[in-house]
C-alpha positions, -999 to +999 in steps of 0.1 A: -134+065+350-142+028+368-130+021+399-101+003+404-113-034+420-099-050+450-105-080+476-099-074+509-097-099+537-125-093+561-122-108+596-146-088+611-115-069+635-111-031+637-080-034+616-096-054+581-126-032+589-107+000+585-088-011+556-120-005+536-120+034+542-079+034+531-084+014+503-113+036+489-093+066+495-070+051+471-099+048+446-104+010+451-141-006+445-137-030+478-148-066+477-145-088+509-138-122+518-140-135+548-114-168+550-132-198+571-104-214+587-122-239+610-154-251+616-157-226+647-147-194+626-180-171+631-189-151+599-209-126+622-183-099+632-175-096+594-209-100+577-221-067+602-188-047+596-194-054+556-231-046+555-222-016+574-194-006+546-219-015+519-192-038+513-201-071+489-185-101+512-177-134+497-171-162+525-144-191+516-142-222+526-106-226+539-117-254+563-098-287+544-064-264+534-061-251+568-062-286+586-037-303+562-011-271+557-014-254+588-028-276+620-007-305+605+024-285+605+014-274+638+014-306+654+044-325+635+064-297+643+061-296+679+062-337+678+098-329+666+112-306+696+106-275+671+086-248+680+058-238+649+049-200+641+016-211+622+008-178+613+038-176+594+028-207+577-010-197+572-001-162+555+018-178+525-003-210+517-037-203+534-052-165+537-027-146+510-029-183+486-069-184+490-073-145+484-052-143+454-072-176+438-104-160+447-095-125+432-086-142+401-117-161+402-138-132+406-118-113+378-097-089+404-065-084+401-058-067+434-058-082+467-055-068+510-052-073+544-050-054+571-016-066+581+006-035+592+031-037+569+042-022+534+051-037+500+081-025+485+095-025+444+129-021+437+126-011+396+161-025+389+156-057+401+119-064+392+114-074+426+090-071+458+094-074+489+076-069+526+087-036+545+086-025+582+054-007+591+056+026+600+043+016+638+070-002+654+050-012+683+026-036+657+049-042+624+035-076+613+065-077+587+082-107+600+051-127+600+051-123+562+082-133+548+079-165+534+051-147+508+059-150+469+065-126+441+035-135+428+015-127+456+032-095+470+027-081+428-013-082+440-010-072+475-021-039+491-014-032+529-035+000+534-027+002+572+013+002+567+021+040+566-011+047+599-005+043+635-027+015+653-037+045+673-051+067+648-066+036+637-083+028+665-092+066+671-108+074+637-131+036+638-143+054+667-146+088+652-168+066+627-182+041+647-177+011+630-182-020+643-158-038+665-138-004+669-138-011+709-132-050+706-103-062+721-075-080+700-071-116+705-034-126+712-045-168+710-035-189+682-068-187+662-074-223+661-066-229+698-088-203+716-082-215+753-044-210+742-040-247+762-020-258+731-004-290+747-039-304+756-050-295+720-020-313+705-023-345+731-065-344+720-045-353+682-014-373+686-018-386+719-001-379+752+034-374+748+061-402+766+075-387+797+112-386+796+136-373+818+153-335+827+190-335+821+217-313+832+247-302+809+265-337+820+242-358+813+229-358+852+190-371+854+173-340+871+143-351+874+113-363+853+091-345+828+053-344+813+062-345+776+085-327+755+059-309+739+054-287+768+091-272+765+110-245+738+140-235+740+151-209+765+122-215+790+126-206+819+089-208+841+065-238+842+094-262+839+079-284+866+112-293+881+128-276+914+162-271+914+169-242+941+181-219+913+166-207+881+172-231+855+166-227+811+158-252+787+186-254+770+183-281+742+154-312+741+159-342+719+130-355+709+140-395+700+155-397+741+119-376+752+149-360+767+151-316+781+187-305+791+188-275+817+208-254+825+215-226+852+237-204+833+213-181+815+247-178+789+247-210+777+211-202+758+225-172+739+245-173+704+264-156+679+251-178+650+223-201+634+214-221+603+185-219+589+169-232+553+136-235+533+146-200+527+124-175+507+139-149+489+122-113+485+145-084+478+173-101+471+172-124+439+178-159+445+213-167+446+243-179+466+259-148+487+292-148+503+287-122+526+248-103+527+245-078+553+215-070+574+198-076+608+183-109+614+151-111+635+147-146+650+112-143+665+085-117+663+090-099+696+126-099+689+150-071+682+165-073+649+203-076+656+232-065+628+242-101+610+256-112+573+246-139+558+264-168+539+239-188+514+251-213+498+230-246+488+199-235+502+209-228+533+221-196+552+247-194+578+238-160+598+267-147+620+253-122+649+276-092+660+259-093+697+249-129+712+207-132+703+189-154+730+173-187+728+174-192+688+148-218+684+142-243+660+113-243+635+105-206+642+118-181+619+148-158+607+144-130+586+169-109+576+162-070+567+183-042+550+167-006+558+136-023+569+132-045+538+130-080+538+160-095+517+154-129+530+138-156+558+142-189+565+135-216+590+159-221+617+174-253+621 
């Protein structure tokens, strides 16, 4: 009987490289491809881990589609006192998008990462969507929600069921390369993690503007708004003899409004659109119930839901913190994604 054929996204990390032995356990003839995402990406760590494997490695260009989708949406957003995830933004129309095309271009119909997540299939609906992995500590589930039906129907996430332990344990067990490496926690495409100097380096240095209290009181001045999110509390750059929050910025003033009263940054609701719909069909809702996640390192808090027009107004039982424009919601049902969106 011939093997089954899939692409796997090879970054040349101890998590992708793994993926290979899950996926053949599962009877899977693995292909790689290893997604150049800027002219800095090194192919090394990947080429070594697939000549190891015996695994065939394709390398794609991603170079010009990760500049206009991702970098660009990077720096526009933060020009607009909103605060990017561009991971989120690179899984959908970047890595899962280019793997996907260059399965189907290779005549695979099967597609992975070594994301730590599952994909779910409810049969009555006909639909997919992104599940919880079974390690809490390194669920990647959020980061995926803006992923189509198309693309979850071809995806495989071969790490979601393992701990990252007994990952890391058995790549030792097996030596394969990287298995010691330690994971990066930078923005891929900003590897000194000094973002504001890499966004000034673009668009220019940012007007200063002024600190403001909740009256309208000038507190002092400020180095750009770019260097501010909502709910800050260290680097602010302003003394005030107490802790102080950012509590709101308004980018057309260049203006940052403090605060002292850690309170005033928490919530019991948010809006958020450009939704994406997995397990739950799309659709207005009068009432969806769930728990909403508003960043990665969040807890997911028990919510409902009102969509209507696009749009979804979430109402939090318990207060979240610092809900931050242009990073995500996503709102889960016994660990499966019904929904996400962009918070506004």
């Amino acid at each position: 009987m011939e093997e089954k054929k899939i692409l796997l996204g090879m970054s040349g990390g101890i998590d992708s490289t793994y993926a290979v032995t899950e996926l053949r356990k599962l009877g899977y003839e693995v292909f790689g491809a290893f997604l150049k995402m800027t002219e800095e990406s090194e192919t090394e760590s990947a080429v070594r881990a697939a000549e190891v494997l015996g695994v065939p490695l394709t390398v794609v260009d991603c170079t010009e589609r990760f500049r206009d989708i991702v970098i660009e949406n990077f720096l526009s957003e933060y020009a607009k006192a909103r605060t990017p995830n561009p991971c989120i933004v690179c899984n959908r129309f970047v890595k899962i998008a280019a793997l996907c095309e260059t399965a189907k271009a290779m005549g695979i119909e099967k597609v992975a990462t070594g994301h730590y997540a599952k994909i779910g299939f409810d049969e009555e609906s006909g639909r997919y969507c992104v599940c919880k992995a079974a390690d809490p500590r390194k669920d990647q589930s959020y980061m995926l929600w803006r992923l189509t039906q198309e693309q979850l129907s071809m995806l495989e996430f071969p790490l979601g069921s393992l701990l990252k332990s007994e990952i890391k344990e058995k790549a030792q067990e097996m030596a394969l390369p990287n298995a010691d490496a330690p994971e990066s926690q930078e923005i891929c495409f900003i590897p000194s993690d000094d973002y504001v100097s890499y966004i000034e380096e673009r668009k220019g240095k940012f007007p200063e503007g002024d600190f403001k209290d909740e009256n309208g009181k000038t507190l002092g001045r400020h180095g750009g708004i770019i260097r501010y999110t909502v709910g800050q509390r260290k680097g602010l750059g302003v003394s005030l003899g107490k802790p102080a929050f950012v509590m709101a910025i308004d980018p057309a003033l260049h203006t940052v409004t403090l605060t002292s009263d850690e309170s005033k940054i928490f919530t019991d609701s948010l809006t958020c659109n450009e939704l994406n719909f997995m397990l739950l069909a799309p659709g207005e809702y009068e009432t969806v119930l769930g728990e909403g996640k508003i960043r990665y390192a969040a807890k997911p808090e028990t919510a409902e839901a009102c969509i209507r027009n696009g749009t979804a107004e979430i109402s939090f039982v318990r207060r979240v913190r610092a809900v931050t424009p242009g990073q995500s919601v996503v709102f889960y049902r016994e660990g499966k994604i019904l929904f996400g969106g962009m918070i506004e």
